[in-house]
C-alpha positions as CSV (number, residue, x, y, z in Angstrom):
1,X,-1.9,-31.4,56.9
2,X,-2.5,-32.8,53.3
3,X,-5.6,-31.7,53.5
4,X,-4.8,-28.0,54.0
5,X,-2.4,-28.5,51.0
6,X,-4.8,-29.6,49.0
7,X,-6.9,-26.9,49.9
8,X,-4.6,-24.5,48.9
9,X,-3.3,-25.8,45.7
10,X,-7.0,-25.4,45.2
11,X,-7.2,-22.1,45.7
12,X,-3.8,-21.1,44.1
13,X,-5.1,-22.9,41.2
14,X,-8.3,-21.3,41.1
15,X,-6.4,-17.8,41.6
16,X,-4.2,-18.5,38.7
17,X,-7.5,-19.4,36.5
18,X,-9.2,-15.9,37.2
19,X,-5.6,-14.0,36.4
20,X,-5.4,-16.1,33.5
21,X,-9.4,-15.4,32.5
22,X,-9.2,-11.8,33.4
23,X,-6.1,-11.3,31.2
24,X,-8.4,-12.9,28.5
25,X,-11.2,-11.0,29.2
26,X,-9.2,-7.2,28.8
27,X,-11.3,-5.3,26.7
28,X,-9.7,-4.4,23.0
29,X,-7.2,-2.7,22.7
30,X,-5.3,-3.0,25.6
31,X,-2.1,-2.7,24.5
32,X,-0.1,-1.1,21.5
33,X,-1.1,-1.9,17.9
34,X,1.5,-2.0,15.3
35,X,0.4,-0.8,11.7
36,X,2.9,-3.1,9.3
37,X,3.8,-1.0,6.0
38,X,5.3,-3.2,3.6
39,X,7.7,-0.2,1.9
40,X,10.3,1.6,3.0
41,X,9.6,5.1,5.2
42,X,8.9,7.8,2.6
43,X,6.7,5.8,0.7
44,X,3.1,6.9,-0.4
45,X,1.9,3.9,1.4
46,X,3.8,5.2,4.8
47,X,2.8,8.3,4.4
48,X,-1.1,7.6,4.8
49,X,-0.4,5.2,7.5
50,X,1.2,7.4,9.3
51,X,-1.9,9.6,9.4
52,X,-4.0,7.0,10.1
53,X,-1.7,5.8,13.0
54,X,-1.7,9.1,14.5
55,X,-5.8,9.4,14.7
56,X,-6.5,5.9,15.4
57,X,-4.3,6.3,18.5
58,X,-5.9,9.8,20.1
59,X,-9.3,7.6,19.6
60,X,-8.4,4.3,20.8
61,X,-5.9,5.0,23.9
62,X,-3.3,2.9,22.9
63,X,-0.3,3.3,20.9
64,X,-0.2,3.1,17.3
65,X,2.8,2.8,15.9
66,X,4.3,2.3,12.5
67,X,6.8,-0.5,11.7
68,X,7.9,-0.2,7.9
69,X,8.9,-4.1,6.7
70,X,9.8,-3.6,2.7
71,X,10.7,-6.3,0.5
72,X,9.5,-8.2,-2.8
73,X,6.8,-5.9,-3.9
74,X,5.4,-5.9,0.0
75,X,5.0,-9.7,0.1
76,X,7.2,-9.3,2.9
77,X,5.4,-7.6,5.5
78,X,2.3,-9.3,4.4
79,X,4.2,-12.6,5.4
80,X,4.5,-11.1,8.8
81,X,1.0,-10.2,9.1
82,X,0.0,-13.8,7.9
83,X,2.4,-15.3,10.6
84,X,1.1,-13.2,13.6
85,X,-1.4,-14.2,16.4
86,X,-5.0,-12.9,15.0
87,X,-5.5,-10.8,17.9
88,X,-5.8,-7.6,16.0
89,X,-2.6,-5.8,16.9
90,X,-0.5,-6.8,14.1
91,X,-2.2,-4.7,10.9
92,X,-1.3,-4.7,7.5
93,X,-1.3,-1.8,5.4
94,X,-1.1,-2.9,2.0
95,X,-1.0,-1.0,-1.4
96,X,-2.6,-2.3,-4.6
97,X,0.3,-4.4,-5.1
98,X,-1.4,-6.4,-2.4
99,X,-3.7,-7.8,-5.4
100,X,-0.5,-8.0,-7.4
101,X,1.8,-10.3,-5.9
102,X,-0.1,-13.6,-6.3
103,X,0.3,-13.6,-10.0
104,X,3.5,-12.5,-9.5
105,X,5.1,-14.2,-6.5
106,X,4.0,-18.3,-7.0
107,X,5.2,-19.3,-4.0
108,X,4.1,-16.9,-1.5
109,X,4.6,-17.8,1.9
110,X,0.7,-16.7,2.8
111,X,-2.7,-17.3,0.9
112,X,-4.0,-13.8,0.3
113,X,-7.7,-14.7,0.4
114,X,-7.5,-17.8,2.5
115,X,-5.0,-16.1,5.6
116,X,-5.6,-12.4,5.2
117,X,-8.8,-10.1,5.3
118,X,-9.8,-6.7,4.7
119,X,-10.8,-4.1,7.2
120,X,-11.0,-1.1,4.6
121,X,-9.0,0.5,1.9
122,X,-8.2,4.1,3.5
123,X,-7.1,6.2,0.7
124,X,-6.9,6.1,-3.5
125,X,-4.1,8.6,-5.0
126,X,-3.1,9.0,-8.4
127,X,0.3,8.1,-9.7
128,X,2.0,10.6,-11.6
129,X,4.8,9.8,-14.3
130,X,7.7,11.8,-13.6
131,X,11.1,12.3,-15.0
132,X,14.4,13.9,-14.5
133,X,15.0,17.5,-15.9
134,X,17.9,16.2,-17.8
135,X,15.6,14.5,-20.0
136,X,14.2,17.1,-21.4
137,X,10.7,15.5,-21.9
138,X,8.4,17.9,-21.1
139,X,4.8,15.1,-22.1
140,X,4.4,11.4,-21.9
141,X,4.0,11.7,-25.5
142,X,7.5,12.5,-25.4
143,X,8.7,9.5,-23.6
144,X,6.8,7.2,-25.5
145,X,8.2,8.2,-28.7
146,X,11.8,8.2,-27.3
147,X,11.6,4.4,-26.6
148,X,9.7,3.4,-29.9
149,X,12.7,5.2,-31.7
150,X,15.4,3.0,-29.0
151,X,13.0,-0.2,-28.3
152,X,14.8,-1.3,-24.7
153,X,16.8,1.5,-24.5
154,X,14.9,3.5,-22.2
155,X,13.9,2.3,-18.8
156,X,11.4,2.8,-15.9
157,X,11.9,2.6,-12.2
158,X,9.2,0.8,-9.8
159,X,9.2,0.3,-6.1
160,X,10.0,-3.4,-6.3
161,X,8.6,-6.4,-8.4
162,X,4.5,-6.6,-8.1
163,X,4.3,-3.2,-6.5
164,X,1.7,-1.0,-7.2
165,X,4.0,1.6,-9.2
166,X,5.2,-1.6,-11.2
167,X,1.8,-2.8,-12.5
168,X,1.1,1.1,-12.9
169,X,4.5,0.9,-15.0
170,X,3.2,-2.0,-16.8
171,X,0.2,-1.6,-17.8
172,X,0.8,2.3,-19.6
173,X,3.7,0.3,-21.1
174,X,1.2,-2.2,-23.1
175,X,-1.4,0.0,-24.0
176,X,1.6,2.4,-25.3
177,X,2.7,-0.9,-27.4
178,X,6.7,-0.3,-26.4
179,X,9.4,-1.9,-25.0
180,X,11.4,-0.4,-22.1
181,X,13.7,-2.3,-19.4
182,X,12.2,-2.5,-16.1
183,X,14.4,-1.1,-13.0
184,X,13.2,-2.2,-9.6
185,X,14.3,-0.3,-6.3
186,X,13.3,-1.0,-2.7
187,X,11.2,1.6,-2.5
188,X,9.7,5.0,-3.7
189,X,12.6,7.0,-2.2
190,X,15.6,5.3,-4.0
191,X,13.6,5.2,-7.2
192,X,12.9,8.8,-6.8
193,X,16.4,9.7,-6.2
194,X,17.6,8.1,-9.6
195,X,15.0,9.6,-11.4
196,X,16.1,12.8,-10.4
197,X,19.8,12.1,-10.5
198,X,18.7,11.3,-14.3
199,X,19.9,7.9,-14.1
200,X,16.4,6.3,-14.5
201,X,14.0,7.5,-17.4
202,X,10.6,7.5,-15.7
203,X,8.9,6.3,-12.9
204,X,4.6,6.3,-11.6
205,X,5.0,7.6,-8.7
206,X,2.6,8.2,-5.5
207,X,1.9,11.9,-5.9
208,X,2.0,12.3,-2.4
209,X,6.2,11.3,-2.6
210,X,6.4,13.4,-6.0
211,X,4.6,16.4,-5.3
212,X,7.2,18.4,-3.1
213,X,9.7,17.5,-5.6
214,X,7.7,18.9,-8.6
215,X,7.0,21.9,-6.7
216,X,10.6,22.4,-6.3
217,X,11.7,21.4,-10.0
218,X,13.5,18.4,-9.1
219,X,11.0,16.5,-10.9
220,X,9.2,17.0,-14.1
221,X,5.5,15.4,-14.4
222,X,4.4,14.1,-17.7
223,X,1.2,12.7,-16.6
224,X,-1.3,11.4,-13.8
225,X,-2.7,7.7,-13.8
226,X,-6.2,8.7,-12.8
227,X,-9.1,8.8,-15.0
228,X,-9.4,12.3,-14.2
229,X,-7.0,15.2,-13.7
230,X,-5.6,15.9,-9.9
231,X,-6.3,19.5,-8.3
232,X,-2.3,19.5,-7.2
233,X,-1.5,19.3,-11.1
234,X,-4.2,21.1,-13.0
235,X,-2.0,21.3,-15.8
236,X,-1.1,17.7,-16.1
237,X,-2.8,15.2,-18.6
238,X,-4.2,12.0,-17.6
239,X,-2.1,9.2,-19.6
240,X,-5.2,9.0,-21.2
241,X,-5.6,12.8,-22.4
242,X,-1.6,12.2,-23.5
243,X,-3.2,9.4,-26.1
244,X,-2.8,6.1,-24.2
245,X,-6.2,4.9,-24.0
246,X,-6.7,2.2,-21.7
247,X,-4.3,3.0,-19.3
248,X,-5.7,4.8,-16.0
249,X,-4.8,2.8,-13.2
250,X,-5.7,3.8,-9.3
251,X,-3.4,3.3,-6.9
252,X,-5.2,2.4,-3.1
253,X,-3.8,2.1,-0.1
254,X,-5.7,-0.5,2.9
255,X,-6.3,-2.3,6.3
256,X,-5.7,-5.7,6.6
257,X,-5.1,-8.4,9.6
258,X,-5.1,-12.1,9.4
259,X,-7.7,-13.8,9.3
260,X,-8.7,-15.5,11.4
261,X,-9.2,-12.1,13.5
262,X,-12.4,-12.0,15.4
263,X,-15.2,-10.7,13.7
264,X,-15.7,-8.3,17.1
265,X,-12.0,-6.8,16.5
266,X,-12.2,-7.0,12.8
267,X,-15.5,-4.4,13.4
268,X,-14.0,-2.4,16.2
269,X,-10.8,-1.9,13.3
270,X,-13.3,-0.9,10.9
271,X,-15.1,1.4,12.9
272,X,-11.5,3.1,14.4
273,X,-10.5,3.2,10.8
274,X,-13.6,4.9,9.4
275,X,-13.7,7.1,12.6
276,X,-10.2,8.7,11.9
277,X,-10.8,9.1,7.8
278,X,-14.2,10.8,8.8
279,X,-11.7,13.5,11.0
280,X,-11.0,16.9,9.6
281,X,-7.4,17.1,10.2
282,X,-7.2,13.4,8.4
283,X,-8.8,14.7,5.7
284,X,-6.9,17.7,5.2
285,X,-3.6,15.7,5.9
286,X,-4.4,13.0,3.4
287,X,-5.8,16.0,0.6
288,X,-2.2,17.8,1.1
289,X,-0.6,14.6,0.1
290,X,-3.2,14.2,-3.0
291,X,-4.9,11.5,-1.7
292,X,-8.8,11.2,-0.7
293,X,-10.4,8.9,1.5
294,X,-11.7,5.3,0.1
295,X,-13.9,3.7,2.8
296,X,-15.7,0.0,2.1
297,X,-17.2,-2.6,4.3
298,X,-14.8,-5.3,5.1
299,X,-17.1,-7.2,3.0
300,X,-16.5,-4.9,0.2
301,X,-12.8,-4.5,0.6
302,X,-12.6,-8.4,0.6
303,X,-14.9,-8.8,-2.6
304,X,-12.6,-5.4,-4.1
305,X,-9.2,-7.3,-3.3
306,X,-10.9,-10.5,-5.1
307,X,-11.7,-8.1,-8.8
308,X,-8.3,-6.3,-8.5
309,X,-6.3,-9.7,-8.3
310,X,-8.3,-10.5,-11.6
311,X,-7.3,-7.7,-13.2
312,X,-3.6,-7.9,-12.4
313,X,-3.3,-11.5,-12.9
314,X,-4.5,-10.4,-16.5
315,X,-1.8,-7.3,-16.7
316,X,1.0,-9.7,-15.3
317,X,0.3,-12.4,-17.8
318,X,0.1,-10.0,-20.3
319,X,3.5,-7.8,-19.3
320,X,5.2,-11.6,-18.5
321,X,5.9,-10.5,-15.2
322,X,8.1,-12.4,-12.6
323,X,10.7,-11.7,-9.8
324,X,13.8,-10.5,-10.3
């Protein structure tokens, strides 16, 4: 009789190793991936994740699905991602404030080279400077001169602290040579929504979240952060046609996971990820929101990440930048 228990804890055990090694064994993905945007729903960021999502999910069988975690320029869904198993189903994506935050945040929860890596940017989109018709600005000429002649009387919005809008904010600000008070919101939306409501001077937004509000005259743009001028606003300047040299600034949105990811995942990401920005209807989704695709290598993305943190630990010395 112990015998024949024996046997069959034997073979219950051995059952509950081939459930257990089969579970292990289920091919990737084989349940739902969540794409982590570190801004609020609205965002530019959001937006292009959202078209991502929706492609990467038709391809891959699985759902897709967008969980928006904003806070402290995006360092907080970045945490998250940092803090999740590296299976590959938790998936930051980051904005250029990713390469912000670690000269601005010193005590970030995470290691951005050490406990995160790239799978590949997705999209760059300009920025564009807008304003409230109240103002009655019309060029970024115009705003520059209004805060020279009231030195920290005229202030900017940004979509938190290290964002990708702030640096933007920043860096036009030095090469201008002014001095303007810095007005942080939780996200693109609310900044917008002040800006309009004329209670905020300017702002660099993500065209994408600007565009229909132009369109509509809500907005007025004074410039575009790109080194060259956007189709959506022919008409426009770069800040560097308005005679701010120096201060074109790209704003990039990514694909990140933790890690310690493996490499077969991290590939079968890239390739998913590549896959839908190579898609027609991606394409012409991202180009109605002004953005174009911005594929790299993980490889590249990582070594990218690494000369954009360079650059913006020199803008955040430079601009003195810290949390608020």
């Amino acid at each position: 009789m112990k015998k024949m228990l024996s046997m069959r804890g034997l073979v219950a055990a051995a059952v509950c190793a081939l459930t257990v090694g089969s579970s292990w064994a289920q091919p990737y993905p084989s349940r739902p991936i969540t794409l982590v945007v570190p801004f609020t729903a609205g965002s530019g960021t959001d937006l292009i994740a959202r078209v991502v999502a929706e492609a990467m999910q038709r391809s891959m069988g699985q759902p897709v699905t967008v969980d928006n975690r904003p806070g402290a320029g995006g360092t907080v869904g970045a945490g998250q991602v940092a803090r999740a198993e590296p299976d590959g189903y938790t998936v930051l994506i980051p904005s250029s404030s990713h390469a912000v935050n670690p000269a601005v945040y010193p005590n970030l929860p995470y290691d951005t080279l050490r406990d995160l890596t790239g799978i590949t940017p997705l999209a760059a989109l300009p920025n564009v400077m807008v304003t409230g018709p109240g103002k009655g600005w019309k060029t970024a000429g115009e705003a520059v001169a209004a805060a020279r002649a009231r030195p920290g009387q005229i202030n900017y919005a940004s979509a938190g602290v290290g964002s990708a809008t702030h640096l933007n904010a920043e860096k036009f600000r030095l090469q201008a040579d002014i001095t303007a008070t810095h007005v942080p919101y939780r996200g693109t939306p609310e900044a917008l929504a002040d800006v309009m409501g004329d209670r905020v001077d300017w702002f660099f937004s993500p065209l994408s979240s600007a565009l229909p509000l132009i369109r509509d005259n809500k907005l007025v743009p004074l410039a575009v952060s790109t080194a060259e001028r956007h189709s959506a606003l022919p008409n426009v300047p770069t800040t560097v046609e308005a005679g701010i040299p120096g201060s074109d600034f790209v704003f990039w949105v990514g694909m990140v996971v933790h890690a310690q990811t493996p490499p077969a995942i991290v590939q079968r990401l890239h390739a998913e990820a590549i896959k839908a920005l190579n898609d027609p209807d991606v394409k012409d989704r991202l180009a109605r929101q002004a953005a174009v695709p911005f594929p790299m290598t993980p490889e590249q993305f990582n070594q990218f990440i690494r000369t954009e943190m360079d650059a913006a630990a020199r803008i955040a010395k430079a601009a003195n930048l810290k949390p608020q």
